[in-house]
Structures are given as structure tokens and as C-alpha cells.
Z-matrix of the N, CA and C atoms (Angstrom, degrees):
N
C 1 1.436
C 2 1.526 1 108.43
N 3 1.514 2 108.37 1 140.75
C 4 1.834 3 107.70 2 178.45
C 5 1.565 4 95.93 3 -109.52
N 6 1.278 5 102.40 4 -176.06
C 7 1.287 6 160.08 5 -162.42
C 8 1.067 7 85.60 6 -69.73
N 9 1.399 8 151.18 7 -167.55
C 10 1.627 9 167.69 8 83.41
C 11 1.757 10 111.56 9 -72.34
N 12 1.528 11 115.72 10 -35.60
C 13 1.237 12 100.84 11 164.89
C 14 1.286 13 117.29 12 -114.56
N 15 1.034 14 130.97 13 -14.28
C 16 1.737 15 116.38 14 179.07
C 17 1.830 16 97.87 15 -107.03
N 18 1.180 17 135.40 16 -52.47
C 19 1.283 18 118.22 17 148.99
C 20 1.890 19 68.10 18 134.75
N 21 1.149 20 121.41 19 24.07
C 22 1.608 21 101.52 20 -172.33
C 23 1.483 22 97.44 21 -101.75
N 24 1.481 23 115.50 22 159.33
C 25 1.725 24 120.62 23 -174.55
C 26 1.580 25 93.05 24 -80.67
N 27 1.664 26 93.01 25 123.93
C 28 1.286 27 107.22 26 160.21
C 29 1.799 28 122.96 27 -83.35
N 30 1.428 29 107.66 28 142.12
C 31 1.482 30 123.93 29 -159.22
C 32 1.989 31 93.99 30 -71.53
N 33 1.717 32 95.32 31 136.94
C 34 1.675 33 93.62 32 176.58
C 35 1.570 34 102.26 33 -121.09
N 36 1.776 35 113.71 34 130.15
C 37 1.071 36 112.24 35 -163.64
C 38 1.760 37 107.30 36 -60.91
N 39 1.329 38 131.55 37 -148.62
C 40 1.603 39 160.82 38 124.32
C 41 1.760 40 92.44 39 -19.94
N 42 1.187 41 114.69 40 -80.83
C 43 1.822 42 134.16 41 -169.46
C 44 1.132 43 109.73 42 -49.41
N 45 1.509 44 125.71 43 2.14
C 46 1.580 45 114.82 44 -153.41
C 47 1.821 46 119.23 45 26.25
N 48 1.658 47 115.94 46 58.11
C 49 0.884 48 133.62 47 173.23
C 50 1.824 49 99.56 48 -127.21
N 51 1.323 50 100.02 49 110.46
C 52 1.748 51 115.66 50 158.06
C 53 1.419 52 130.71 51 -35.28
N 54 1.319 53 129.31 52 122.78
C 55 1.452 54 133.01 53 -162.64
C 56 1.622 55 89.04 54 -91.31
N 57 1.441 56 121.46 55 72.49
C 58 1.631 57 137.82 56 176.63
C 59 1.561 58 127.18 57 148.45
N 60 1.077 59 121.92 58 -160.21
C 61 1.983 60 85.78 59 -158.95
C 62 1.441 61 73.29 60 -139.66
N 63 1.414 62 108.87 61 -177.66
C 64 1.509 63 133.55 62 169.02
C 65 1.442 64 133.15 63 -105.18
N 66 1.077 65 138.58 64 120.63
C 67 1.563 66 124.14 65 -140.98
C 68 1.808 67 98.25 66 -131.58
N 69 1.011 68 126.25 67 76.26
C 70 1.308 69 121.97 68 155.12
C 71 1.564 70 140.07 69 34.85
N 72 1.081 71 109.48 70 73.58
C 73 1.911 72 86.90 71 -169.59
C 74 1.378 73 94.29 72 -129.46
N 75 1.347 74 114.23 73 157.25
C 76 1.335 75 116.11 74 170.02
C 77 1.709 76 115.74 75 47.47
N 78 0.882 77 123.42 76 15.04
C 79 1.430 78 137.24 77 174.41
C 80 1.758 79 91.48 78 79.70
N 81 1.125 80 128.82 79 45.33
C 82 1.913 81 128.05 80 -175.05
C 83 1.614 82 79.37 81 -146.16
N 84 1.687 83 98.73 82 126.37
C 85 1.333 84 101.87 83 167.62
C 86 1.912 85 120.65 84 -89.57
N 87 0.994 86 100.46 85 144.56
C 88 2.046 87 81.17 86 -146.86
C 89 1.778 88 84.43 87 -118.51
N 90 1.485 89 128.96 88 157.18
C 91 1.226 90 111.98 89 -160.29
C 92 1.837 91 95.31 90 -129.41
N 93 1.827 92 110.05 91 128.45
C 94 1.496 93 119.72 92 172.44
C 95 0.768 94 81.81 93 -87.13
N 96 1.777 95 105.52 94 169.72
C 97 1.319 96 161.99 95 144.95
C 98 1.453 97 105.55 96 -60.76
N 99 1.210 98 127.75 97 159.76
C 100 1.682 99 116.05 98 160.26
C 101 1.224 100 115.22 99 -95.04
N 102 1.207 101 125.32 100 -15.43
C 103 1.772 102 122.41 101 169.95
C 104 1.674 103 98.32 102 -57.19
N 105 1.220 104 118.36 103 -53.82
C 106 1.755 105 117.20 104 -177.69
C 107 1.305 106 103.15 105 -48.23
N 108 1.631 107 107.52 106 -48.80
C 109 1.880 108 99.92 107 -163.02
C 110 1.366 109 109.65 108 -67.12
N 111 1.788 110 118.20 109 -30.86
C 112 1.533 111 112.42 110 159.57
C 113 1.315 112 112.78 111 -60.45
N 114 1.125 113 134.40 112 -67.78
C 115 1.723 114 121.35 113 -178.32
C 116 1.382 115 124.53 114 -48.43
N 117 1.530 116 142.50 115 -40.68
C 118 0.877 117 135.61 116 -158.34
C 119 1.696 118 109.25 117 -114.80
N 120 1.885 119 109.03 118 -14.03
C 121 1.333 120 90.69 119 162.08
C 122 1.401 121 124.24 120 80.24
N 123 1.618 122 109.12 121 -170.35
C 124 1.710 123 115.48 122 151.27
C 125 1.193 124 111.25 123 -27.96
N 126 1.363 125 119.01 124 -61.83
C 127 1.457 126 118.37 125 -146.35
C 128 1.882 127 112.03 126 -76.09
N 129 1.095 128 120.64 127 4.60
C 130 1.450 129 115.13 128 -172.90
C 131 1.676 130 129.30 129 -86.34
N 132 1.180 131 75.67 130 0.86
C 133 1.727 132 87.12 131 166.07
C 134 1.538 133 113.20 132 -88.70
N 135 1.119 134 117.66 133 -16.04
C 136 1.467 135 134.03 134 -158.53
C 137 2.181 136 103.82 135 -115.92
N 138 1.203 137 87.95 136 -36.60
C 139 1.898 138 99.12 137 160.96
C 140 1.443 139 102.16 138 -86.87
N 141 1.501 140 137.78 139 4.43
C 142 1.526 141 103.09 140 -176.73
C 143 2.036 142 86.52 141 -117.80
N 144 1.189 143 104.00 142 -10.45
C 145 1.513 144 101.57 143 163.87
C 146 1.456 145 144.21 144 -47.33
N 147 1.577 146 86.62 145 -15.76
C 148 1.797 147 102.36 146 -139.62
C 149 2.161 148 80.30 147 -89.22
């Protein structure tokens, strides 16, 4: 599984649970990285709009 903004493979634990969460857009749940969710913060609901 990638990124939506950096396009890099996000890490999958033991659980087949993603080391970053999934954030809602357009009613499509779209899946970060956690380096993004540190960089972009508040604002990434509003950068994955664009």
C-alpha cells in the first residue's frame, strides 16, 4: 500500500494494520503514511482536497 502524498510504501505491522491512518475524502477512505501525518498535521485534510 502507498502513500497518497509522497507515494512511498507504507510499513504493515504483524496485524496487517498500517503504520498511518486513513483520512476520509470525498467519501473514499484514502491511506497516509505517518511521516505525512507528522508534516502536514491539522492541515491534511485540506492538502488532500486540492
Amino acid at each position: 500500500m502507498k502513500c497518497t502524498l509522497c507515494k512511498r510504501k507504507i510499513e504493515i505491522s504483524f496485524l496487517n494494520k498500517i503504520k498511518g491512518t486513513y483520512v476520509k475524502v470525498k467519501g473514499k477512505l484514502v491511506p497516509v503514511c505517518s511521516d505525512c501525518q507528522k508534516r502536514y498535521g491539522d492541515e491534511l485534510k485540506n492538502v488532500l482536497k486540492v
